[in-house]
N, C-alpha and C positions, 0 to 999 in steps of 0.2 A: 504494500500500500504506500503510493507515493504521499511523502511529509511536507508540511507547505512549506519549510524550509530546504526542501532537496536542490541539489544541483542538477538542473537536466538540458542534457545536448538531444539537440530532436532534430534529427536528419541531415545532418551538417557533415558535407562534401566542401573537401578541399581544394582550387589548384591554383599552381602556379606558373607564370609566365616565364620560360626558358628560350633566349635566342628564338624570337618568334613563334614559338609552340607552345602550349600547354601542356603540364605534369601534373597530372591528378595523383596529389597526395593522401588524402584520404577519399575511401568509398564511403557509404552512409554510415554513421555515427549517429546509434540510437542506446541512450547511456543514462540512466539515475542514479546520481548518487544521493544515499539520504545520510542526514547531519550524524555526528561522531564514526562513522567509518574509516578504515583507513584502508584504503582502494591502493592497491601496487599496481602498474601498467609493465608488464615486460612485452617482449617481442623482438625481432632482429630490427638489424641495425637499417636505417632507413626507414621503416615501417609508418613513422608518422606520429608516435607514441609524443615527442616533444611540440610540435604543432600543435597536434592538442592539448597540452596544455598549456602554448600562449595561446590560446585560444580560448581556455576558457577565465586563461588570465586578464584578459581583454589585448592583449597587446598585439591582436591580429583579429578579424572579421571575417566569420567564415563568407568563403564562396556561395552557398545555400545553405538553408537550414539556421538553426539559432539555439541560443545559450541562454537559459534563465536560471535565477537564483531568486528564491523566494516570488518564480511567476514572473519577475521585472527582468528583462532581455538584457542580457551583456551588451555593453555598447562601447567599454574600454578597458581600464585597471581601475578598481576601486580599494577602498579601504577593508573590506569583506574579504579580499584576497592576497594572502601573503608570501611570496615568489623566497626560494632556497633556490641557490642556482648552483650548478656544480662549481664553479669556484668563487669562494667567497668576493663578495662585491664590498668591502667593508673600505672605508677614507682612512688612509695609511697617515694622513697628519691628527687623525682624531683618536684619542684612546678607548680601550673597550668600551667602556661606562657609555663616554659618548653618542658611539655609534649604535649603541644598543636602548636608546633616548634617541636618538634621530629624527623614528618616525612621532613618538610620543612629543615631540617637540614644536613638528610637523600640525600634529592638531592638537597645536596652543594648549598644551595639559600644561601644569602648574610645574617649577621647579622640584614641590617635593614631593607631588606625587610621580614626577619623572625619578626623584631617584627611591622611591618603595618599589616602581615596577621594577626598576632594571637593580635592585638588589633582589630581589624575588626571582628574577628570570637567570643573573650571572649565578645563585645559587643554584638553579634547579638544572644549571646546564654544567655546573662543576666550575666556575670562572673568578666565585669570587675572590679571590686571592689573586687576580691579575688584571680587576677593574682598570688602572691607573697606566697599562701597559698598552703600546702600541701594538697592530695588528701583523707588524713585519717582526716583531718579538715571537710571536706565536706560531707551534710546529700547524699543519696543514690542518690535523683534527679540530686545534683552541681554536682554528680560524672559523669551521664550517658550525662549531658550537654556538661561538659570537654570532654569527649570521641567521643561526636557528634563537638565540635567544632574542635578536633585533625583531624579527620577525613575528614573534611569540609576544613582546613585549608592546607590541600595536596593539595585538588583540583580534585578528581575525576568524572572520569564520570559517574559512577554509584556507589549509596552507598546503600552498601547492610548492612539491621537489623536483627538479629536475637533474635527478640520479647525483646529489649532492656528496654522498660517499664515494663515487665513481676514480677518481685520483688520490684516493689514501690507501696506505696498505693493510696488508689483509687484517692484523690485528687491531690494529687504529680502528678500522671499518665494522667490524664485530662491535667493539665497545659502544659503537656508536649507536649503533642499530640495537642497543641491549636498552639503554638510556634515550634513545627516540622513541621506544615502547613506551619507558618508564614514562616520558614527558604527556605521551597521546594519554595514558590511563588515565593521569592526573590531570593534565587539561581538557577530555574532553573532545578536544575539536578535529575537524573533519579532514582528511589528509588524502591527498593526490600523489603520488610519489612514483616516480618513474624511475626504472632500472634496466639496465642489461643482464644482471643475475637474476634468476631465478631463483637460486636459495636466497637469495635474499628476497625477493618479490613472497615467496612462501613464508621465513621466518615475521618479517613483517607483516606483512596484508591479512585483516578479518576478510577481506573480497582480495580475489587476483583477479584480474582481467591480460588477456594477450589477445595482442595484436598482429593479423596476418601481414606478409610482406604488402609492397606499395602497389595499387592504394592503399592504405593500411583499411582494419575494418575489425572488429571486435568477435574473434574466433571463439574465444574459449571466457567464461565469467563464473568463477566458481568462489564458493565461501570458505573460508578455512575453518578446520574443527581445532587448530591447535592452541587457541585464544579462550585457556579455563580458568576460569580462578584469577586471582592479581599476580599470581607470579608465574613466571614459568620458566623451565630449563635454557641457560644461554645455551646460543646458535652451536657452540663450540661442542656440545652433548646432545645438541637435539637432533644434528644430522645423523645420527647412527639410530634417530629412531621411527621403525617401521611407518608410522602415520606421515609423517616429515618426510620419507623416503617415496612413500606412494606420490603425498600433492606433487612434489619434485619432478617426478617421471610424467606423472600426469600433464604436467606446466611444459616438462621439453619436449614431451612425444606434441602437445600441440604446436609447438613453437616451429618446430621440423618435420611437422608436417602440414603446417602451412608453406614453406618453402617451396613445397611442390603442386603447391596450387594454380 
């Protein structure tokens, strides 16, 4: 049953103009998401998976079809929607505290309720002890935390990833994806997060969605069962285990065979 706060794409086809031609990047795109979800997107590369999400970030207008949130039609970026992008985007002369009040600053909130948020967010991302430090001080993880806690610290209703752990290494990447959990239980809010992994599209996502090669087009949309209880076995124990092992297979046998579509 669709929520009157869902997110929904309804029939939105993509293309683009190439050297006189059109590339149809997405096929029809018929997608709900309802509020507290956290929806992973994998698929191969090309597929279309980041399109869609500037797109329902506003920072692109589909070719047909359209994007509402709460029923009112996308028509750009708003404040409702909060962009992680794979490499952090954070102002290297400004320090963490700063940049993590940016947007809070943005819309005129008061000096000290600017810094309640952003000690509340640099704690629950692990940072406070490095409020005061610039962003080039910081290994690749404290960067993409900061940018998850700026993020988080606006207040939106949905926070869209575009495969933000994608350039850290494999341990870095674990921890993060352990404490992105933590963050989603306790906040709440509704998460678009796009990946190349499938174990991670699996350990992550209540919902996985893939995506078939280009046009891209929504092949496979399954719910995950491994989201029990508030805690659960980190990624590093969970892949040896049989439930985690089937979504996995099930996520690549779709993934690869869509290829041969």
């Amino acid at each position: 049953m669709r929520h009157d706060k869902s997110l929904v794409v309804d029939g939105v086809r993509q293309f683009f103009g190439v050297k006189g031609s059109q590339v149809q990047a997405l096929s029809r795109i018929d997608l709900v998401i309802e509020p507290g979800q956290f929806v992973c997107l994998a698929g191969p590369s090309g597929c279309g998976k980041t399109t869609l999400l500037r797109l329902v970030a506003g920072f692109m207008t589909p070719s047909e079809g359209k994007i509402t949130i709460e029923g009112k039609s996308v028509k750009g970026p708003g404040p409702d929607r909060g962009m992680v992008f794979q490499a952090a985007t954070l102002y290297p002369w400004m320090n963490v505290r700063s940049n993590v009040e940016l947007g809070l600053k943005f819309q005129k909130v008061s000096k000290a309720k600017r810094r309640e948020e952003s000690e509340r967010y640099l704690n629950m991302v692990g940072l406070s002890d490095f409020a005061e430090r610039r962003p080039y001080e910081l290994s690749g993880g404290m960067q993409q935390r900061c940018q998850i806690a700026r993020v988080l610290a606006s207040d939106p209703e949905f926070v869209l990833m575009d495969e933000p752990f994608g350039a850290l290494d494999a341990l870095t990447r674990e921890r993060l994806q352990e404490e992105l959990l933590t963050i989603w239980r306790e906040t709440g809010k509704t998460i678009l997060f796009i990946t190349h992994s499938v174990e991670e599209a699996v350990f992550l996502g209540s919902r996985v969605l893939v995506m078939s090669p280009r046009p891209g087009k929504i092949v496979l949309d399954i719910e995950s069962s491994l989201e029990e209880g508030s805690e659960r076995l980190p990624v590093s124990e969970l892949r040896s285990q049989p439930e985690f092992m089937k979504l996995v297979d099930q996520v690549r046998d779709s993934i690869h065979g869509g290829t041969h579509v």
